[in-house]
C-alpha positions in Angstrom: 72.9 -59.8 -0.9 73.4 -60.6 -4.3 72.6 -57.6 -5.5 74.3 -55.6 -3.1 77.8 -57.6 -4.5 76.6 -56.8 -7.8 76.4 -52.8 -7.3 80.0 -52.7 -6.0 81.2 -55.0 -9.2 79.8 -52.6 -11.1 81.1 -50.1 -13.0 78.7 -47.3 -11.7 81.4 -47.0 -8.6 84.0 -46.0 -10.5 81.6 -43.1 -12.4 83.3 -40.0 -12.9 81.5 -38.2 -10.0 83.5 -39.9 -7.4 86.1 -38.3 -8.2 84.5 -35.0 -6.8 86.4 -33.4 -4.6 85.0 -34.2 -1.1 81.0 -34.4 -0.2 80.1 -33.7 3.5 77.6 -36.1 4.4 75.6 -36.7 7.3 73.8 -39.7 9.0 70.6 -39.2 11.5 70.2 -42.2 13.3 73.6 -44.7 14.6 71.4 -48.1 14.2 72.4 -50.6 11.8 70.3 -48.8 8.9 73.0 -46.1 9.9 75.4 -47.1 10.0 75.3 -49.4 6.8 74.7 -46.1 4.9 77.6 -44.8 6.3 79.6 -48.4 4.9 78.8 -48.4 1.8 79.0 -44.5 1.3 82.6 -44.8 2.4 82.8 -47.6 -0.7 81.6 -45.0 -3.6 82.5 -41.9 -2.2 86.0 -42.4 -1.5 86.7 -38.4 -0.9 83.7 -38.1 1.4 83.5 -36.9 5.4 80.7 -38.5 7.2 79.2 -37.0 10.7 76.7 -40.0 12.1 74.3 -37.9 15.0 72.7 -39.9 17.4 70.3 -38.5 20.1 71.5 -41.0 22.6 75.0 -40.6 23.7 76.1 -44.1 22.8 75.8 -45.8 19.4 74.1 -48.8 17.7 70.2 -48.3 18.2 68.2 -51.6 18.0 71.3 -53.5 18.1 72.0 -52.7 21.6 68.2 -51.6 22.9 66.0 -54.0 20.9 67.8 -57.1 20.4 67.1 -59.6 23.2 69.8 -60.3 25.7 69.6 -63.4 25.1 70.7 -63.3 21.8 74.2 -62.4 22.0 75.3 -63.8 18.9 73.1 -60.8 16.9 75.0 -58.3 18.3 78.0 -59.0 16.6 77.6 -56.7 14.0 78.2 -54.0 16.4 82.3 -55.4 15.7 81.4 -54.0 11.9 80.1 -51.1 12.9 82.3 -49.9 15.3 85.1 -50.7 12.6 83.0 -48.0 10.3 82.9 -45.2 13.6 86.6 -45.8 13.4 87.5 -44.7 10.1 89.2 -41.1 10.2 86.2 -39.9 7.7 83.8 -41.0 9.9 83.2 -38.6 13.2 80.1 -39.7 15.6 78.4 -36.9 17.3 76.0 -38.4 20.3 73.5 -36.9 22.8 72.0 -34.3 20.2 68.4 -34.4 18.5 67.1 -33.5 15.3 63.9 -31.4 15.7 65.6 -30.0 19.0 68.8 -29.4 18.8 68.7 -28.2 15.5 66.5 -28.3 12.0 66.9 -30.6 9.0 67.5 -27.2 7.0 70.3 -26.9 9.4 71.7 -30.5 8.4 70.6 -29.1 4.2 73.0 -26.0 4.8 75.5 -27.9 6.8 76.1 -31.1 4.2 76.0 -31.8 0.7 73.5 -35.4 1.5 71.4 -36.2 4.9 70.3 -39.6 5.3 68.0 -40.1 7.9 67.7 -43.4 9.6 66.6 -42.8 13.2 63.8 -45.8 13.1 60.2 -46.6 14.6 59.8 -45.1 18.3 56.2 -45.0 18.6 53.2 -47.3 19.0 50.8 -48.3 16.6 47.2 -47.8 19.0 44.5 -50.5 19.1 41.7 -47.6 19.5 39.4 -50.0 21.4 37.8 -48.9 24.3 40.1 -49.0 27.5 43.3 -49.2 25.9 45.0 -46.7 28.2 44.1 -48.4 31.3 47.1 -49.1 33.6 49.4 -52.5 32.8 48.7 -52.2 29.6 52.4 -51.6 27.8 53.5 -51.6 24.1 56.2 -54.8 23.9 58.7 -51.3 22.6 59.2 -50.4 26.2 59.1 -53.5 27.5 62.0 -54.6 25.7 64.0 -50.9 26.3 62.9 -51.7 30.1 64.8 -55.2 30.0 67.7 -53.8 27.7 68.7 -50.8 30.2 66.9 -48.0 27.8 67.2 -44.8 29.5 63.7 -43.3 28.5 62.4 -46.8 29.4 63.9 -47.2 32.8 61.4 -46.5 35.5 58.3 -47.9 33.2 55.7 -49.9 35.9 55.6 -53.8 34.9 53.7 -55.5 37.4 54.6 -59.0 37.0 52.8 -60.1 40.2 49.9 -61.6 38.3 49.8 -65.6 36.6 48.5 -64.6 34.0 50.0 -62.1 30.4 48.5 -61.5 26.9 50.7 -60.4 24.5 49.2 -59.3 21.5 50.8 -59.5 18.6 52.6 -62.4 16.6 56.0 -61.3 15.5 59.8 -61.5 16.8 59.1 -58.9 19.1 56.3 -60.4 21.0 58.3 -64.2 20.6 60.9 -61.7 22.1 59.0 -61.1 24.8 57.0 -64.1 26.0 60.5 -65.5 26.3 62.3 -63.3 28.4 58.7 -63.6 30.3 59.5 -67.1 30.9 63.2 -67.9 31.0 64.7 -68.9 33.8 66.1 -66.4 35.7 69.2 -67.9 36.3 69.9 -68.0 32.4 69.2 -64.3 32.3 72.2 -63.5 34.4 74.7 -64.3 32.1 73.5 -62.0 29.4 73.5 -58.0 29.7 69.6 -57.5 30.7 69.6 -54.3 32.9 69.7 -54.8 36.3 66.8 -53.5 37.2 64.7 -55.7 35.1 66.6 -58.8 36.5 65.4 -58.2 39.8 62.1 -57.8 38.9 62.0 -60.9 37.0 63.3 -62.7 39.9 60.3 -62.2 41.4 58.0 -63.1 38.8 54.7 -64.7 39.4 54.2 -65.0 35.7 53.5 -69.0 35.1 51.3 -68.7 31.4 51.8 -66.0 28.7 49.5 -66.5 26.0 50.9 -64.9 22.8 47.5 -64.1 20.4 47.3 -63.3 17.1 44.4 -61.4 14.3 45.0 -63.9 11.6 45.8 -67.6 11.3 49.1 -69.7 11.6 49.8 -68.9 8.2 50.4 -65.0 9.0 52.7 -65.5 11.6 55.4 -62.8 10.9 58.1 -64.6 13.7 61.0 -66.8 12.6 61.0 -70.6 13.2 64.3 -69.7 14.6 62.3 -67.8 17.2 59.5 -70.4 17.2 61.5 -73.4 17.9 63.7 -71.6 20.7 60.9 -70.9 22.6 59.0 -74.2 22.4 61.9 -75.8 23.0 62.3 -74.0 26.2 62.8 -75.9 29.3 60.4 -76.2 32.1 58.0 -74.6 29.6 54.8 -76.6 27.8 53.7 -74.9 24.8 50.4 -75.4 23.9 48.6 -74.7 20.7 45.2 -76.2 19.3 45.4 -78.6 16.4 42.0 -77.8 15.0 43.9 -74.7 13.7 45.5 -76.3 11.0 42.3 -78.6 9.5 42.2 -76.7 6.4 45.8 -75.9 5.9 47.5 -79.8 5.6 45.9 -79.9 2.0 47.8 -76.8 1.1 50.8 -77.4 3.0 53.1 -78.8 -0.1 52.2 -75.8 -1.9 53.3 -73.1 0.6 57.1 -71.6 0.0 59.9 -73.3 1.8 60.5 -71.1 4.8 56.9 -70.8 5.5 56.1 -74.5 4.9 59.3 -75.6 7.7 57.5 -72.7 10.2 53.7 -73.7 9.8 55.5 -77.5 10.2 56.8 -76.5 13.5 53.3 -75.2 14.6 51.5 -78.3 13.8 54.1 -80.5 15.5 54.3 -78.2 18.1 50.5 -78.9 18.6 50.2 -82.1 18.0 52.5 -82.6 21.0 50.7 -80.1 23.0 48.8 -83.0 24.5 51.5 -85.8 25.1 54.2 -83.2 26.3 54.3 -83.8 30.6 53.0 -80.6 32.1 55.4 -78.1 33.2 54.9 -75.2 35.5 54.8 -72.3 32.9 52.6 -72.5 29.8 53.1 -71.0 26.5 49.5 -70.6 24.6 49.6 -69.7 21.0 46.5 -68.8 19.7 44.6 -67.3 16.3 41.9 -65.0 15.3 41.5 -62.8 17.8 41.2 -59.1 18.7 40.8 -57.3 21.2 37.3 -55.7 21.4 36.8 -53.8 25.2 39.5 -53.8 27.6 37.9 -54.3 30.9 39.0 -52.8 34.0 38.8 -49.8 36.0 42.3 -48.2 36.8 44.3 -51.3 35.9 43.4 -54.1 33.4 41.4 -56.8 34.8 40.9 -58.5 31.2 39.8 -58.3 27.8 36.7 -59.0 25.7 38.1 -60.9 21.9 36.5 -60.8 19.0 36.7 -64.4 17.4 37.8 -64.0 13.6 37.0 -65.6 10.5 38.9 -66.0 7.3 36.6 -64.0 4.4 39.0 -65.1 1.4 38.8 -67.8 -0.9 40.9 -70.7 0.0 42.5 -70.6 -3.5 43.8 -67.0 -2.8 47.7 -67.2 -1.6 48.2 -67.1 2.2 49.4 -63.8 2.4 46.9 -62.0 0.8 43.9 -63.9 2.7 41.6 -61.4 4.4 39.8 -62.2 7.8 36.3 -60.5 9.3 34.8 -60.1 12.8 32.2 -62.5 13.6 29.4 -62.4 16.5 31.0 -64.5 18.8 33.6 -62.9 21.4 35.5 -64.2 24.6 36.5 -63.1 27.7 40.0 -63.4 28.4 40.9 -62.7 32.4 44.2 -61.1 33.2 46.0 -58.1 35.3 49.0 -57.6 32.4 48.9 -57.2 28.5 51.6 -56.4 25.9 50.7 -54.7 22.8 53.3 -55.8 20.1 51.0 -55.0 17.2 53.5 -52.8 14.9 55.6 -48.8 15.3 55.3 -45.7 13.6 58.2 -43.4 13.0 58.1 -39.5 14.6 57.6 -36.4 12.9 60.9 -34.8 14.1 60.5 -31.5 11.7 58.1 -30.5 10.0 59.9 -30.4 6.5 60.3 -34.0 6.6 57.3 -35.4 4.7 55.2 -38.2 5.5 53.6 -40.1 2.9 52.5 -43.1 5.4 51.1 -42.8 8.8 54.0 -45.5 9.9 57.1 -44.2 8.0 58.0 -41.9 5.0 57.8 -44.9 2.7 60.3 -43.5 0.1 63.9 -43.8 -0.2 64.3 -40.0 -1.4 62.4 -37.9 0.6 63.5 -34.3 -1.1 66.6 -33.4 -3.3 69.7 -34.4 -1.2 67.8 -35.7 1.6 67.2 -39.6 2.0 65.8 -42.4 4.5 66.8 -45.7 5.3 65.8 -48.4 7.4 62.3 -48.2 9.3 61.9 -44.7 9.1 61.8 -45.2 5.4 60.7 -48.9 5.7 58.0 -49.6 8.5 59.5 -52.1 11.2 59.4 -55.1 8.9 62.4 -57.5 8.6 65.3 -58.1 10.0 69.3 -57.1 10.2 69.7 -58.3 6.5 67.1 -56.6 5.0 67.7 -53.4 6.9 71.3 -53.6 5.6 70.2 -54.1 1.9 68.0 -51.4 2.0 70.6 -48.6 3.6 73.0 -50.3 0.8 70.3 -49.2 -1.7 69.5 -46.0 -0.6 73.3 -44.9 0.0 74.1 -46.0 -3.9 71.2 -43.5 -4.8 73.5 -40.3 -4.2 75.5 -41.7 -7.4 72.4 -41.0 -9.4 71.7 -37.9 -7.8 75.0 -36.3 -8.3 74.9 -37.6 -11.8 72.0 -35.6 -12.2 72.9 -32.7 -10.5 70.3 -33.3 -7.5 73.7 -32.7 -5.2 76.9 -30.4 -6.3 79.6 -31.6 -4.8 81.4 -28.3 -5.8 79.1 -26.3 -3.4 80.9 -25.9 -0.2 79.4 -26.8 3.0 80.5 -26.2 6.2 79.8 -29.7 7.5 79.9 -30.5 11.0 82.0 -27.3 11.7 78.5 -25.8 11.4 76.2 -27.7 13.6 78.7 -27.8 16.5 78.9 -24.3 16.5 74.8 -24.4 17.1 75.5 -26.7 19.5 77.6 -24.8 21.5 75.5 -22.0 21.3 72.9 -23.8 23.0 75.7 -25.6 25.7 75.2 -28.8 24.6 77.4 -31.7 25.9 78.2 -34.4 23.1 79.8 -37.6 23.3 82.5 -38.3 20.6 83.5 -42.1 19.7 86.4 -41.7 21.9 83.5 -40.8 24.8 81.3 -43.7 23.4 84.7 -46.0 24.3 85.1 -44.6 28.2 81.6 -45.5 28.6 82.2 -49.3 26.6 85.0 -49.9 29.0 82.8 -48.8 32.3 80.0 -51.0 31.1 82.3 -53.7 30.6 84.2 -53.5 34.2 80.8 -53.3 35.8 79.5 -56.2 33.8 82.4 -58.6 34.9 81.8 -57.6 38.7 78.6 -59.5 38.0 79.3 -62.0 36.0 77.7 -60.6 32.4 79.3 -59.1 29.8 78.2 -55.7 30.7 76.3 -53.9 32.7 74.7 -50.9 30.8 74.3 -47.7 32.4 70.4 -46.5 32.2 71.3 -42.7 33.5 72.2 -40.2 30.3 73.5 -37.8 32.2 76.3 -40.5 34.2 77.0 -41.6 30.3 77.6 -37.8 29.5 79.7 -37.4 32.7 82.0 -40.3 31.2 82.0 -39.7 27.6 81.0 -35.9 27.4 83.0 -33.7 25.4 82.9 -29.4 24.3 83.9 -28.8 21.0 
């Protein structure tokens, strides 16, 4: 954040080539990476025009599809942001798609800059043997199944069974498990989706077992996630101590953050045994893979590998390296989430991928830039997607300064691309339609007692927000 203060002190933003006449700018993607891009380029380029497409026809991305419902508080930013959409240089254009609508040398004739921030929506495969067998599902839908996605909607999630894997040892996963075991009655006061809540309701689910490749000192969740999920009622969280025989000696030596979380872990499993037993179980376990998944139409279990660490013990925690051994396990159970990493998409073909998860590079061609996990991977959190879109919109100072981008060009801006549009009939929604659907949302929420009630049909949301330009 530091540094972030420090570029706007500086004296870069008042260069000469802000004073440019106007740039026409646009934004792909309305998460936060977006919509920070669009903040801070309204800092520097005081003369600029910025049109932020998204292909949903409501705003805000992860904040409103990938952020737990229980965690109201995160969403706050979406106050910020919607403060941004409201500046009279801004103009949000929803319901439209890069790569279908229309062609990133489209956006290159339309605007002087394109910044493309439209994330990580696809799954990062296992490639084990029976992977695609039925109730097996990547946490990413799960989570846009709970939070009302539209593409997510109608997913299967049979949650008949006892028993849940979930691969995968991040927020997303902790994310998961704990929506898996909540009460119900706590879900109702947040905005899950309907649909879900019902089918939660009637949950059979009583131990999720949340499994990991590596050891407790590669955990990539929180402790904030840790501790609210051990800490959940009616729930018993269980871990093995003999997990962390090798790691006390080293404990003092481990950074602050990660010292407090692999604290957590090993009080968390030294009361594992004293806690009184509670209906549903939390298992937390290491070192293991998946090797076969066994079933015939649906997933009846899986066969782990059992890991080993093959680093030296004085190499630091992060870069430690673990092997397959011999020895595997059979794990029973009718339901497993995958929450083992994304990948962005290849929505044109001009956009160049120099990572199978994400274009890894802030520039991507002259005038064109990424931001947040598109540029990224899925790694982090709010914060340090809102650094990077800080850093990657201060990079069009450079740019001009080197005559990458001339702002004395002309460009037809959004004038252009809604003219394609409308050659191709398509309906958008404008902020003023994203509002109509806010206030629906809203009314229906209060009817049942949650702040809103999010409506999982794009076509109702274009009926109520749509707009012809």
């Amino acid at each position: 954040m530091l540094k972030v203060l420090s570029l706007f002190q500086s004296s870069t933003i008042n260069h000469k080539y802000t004073s440019f006449r106007k740039l026409s700018i646009c934004i792909v993607g309305s998460g936060p990476a977006g919509f920070y891009c669009a903040q801070q380029l309204l800092k520097i380029l005081p003369s600029s025009t910025i049109d932020i497409f998204e292909k949903l026809p409501v705003p805000f991305g992860l904040v409103r599809y990938g952020v737990a419902p229980d965690h109201a508080e995160v969403k706050n930013v979406i106050n910020n942001f919607s403060k941004t959409a409201s500046n009279p240089r801004v103009k949000f254009i929803g319901n439209v798609s890069l790569g279908e609508h229309f062609t990133l040398a489209d956006l290159k004739k339309a605007y002087h800059a394109v910044f493309l921030s439209y994330g990580a929506d696809q799954d990062v495969e296992f490639h084990v043997p029976g992977e695609k067998l039925g109730n097996i599902i990547p946490a990413r839908k799960f989570v846009g199944w709970y939070n009302g996605l539209p593409a997510e909607k109608d997913i299967p999630v049979n949650l008949a069974t006892e028993t849940v894997a979930i691969f995968g040892q991040g927020n997303v996963a902790v994310d998961v498990a704990r929506i898996l075991l909540k009460s119900v009655d706590e879900l109702k006061k947040t905005d899950i989706a309907e649909h879900a809540l019902a089918k939660l309701a009637e949950s059979k689910v009583k131990n999720v077992h949340l499994i990991g490749r590596r050891g407790p000192l590669q955990v990539a969740f929180t402790i904030k996630e840790l501790r609210e999920i051990v800490k959940l009622p009616g729930v018993q969280p269980i871990i093995d101590s003999r997990n962390f025989q090798e790691i006390h000696s080293t404990l003092s030596e481990l950074p602050r953050p990660r010292k407090r979380l692999t604290e957590l872990l090993i009080k968390t499993a030294a009361e594992s045994t004293t806690k009184d037993p509670c209906s549903k179980k939390l298992y937390i376990s290491f070192l293991r893979s998946p090797k076969n998944f066994v079933g015939s139409e649906f997933v009846e279990g899986v066969e782990l590998t059992v890991n080993k660490f093959k680093s030296s013990s004085n190499v630091p925690y992060e870069e430690q390296k673990f092997e397959p051994t011999d020895k595997t396990e059979h794990f029973p159970t009718e339901l497993i989430f995958k929450s083992i990493g994304y990948k962005s998409s290849i929505v044109d073909p001009e956009i160049p991928f120099y990572r199978p998860n994400c274009i890894g590079n802030t520039r991507v061609s002259p005038g064109v830039y990424s931001a947040g996990w598109v540029c990224t991977g899925p790694t982090g959190v709010i914060l340090s997607t809102m650094n990077n879109a800080f850093n990657t919109a201060n990079l069009i100072l450079e740019d001009m300064k080197n005559n990458v981008i001339l702002s004395e060009a002309k460009k037809p801006g959004s004038e252009y691309i809604l003219s394609l549009l409308k050659s191709q009939n398509i309906r958008t929604v404008d902020w003023e339609g994203w509002k109509k659907i806010d206030e629906v949302e809203i009314s229906r929420g209060k009817e049942r007692s949650k702040p809103r009630e999010k409506i999982v049909d794009i076509e109702e949301m274009v009926d109520i927000g749509g707009c012809n330009y």
